[in-house]
C-alpha positions in Angstrom: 20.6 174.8 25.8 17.7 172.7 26.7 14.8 173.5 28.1 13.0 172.7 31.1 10.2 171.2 29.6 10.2 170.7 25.8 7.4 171.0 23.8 6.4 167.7 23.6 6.7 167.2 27.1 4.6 170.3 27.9 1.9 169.4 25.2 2.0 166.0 27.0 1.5 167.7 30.4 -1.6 169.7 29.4 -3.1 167.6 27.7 -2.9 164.5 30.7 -4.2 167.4 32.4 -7.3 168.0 30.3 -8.1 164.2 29.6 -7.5 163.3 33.4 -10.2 165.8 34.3 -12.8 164.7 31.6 -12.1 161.5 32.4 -13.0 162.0 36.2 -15.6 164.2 35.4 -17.4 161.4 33.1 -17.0 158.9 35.8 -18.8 161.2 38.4 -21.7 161.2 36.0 -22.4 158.2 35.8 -21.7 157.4 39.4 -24.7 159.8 39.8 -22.7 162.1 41.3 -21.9 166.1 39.7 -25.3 166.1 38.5 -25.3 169.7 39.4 -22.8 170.8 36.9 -24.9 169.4 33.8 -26.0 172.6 32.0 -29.4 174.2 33.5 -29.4 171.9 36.8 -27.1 174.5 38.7 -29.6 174.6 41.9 -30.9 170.8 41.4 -34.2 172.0 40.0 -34.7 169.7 36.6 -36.5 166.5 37.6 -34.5 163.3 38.0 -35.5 161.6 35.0 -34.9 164.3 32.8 -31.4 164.9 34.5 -31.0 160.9 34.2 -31.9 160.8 30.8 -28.7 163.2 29.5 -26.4 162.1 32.6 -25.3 159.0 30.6 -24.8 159.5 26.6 -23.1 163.1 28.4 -20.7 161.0 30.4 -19.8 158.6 27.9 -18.6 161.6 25.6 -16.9 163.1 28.5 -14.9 159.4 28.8 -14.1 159.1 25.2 -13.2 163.5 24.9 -10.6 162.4 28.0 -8.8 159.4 26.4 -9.2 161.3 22.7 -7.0 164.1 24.7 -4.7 161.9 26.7 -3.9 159.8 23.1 -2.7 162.8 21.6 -0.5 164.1 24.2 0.9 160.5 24.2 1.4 160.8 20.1 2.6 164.2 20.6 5.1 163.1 22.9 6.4 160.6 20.5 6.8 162.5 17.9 3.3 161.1 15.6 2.1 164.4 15.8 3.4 167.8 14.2 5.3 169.2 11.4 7.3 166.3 9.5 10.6 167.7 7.9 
C-alpha cells in the first residue's frame, strides 16, 4: 500500500514550509518592515540605528537559512539525501 504522502514528499513539504517562511521573513527585514520581531525590540524601544545596524547581516542569513532549507527538501525529494543501500 502506498501512502498518502511519502517520506520524501512530506520532508519536501516541511521543509518548503520552513524555507518559505525564512525567506519571507528576511525579505520583511530588509524592506524595513518586522523590525519588531528582532530580539529585544518587542515594544519598538532600541533606537533606529542600532535596530538598522543588525536588521541587514540578520536578514541576509534569514534568506540564505530559507533557500539552505528549501535545497534540501528538493535533494530529499530526489533521493540525494538519506541512507544509500
Amino acid at each position: 500500500m502506498y501512502a498518502i504522502l511519502s517520506n520524501e514528499l512530506l520532508g519536501l513539504v516541511v521543509a518548503a514550509i520552513v524555507g518559505i517562511f525564512c525567506i519571507t521573513f528576511g525579505i520583511q527585514l530588509l524592506r524595513n518592515k518586522w523590525l519588531r520581531l528582532i530580539a529585544g525590540n518587542t515594544f519598538g524601544d532600541i533606537p533606529k540605528k542600532k535596530v538598522n545596524k543588525v536588521r541587514k547581516p540578520l536578514a541576509i542569513v534569514f534568506i540564505l537559512v530559507g533557500c539552505g532549507c528549501v535545497a534540501l527538501g528538493i535533494a530529499g525529494y530526489l533521493g540525494y539525501l538519506g541512507p544509500t543501500h
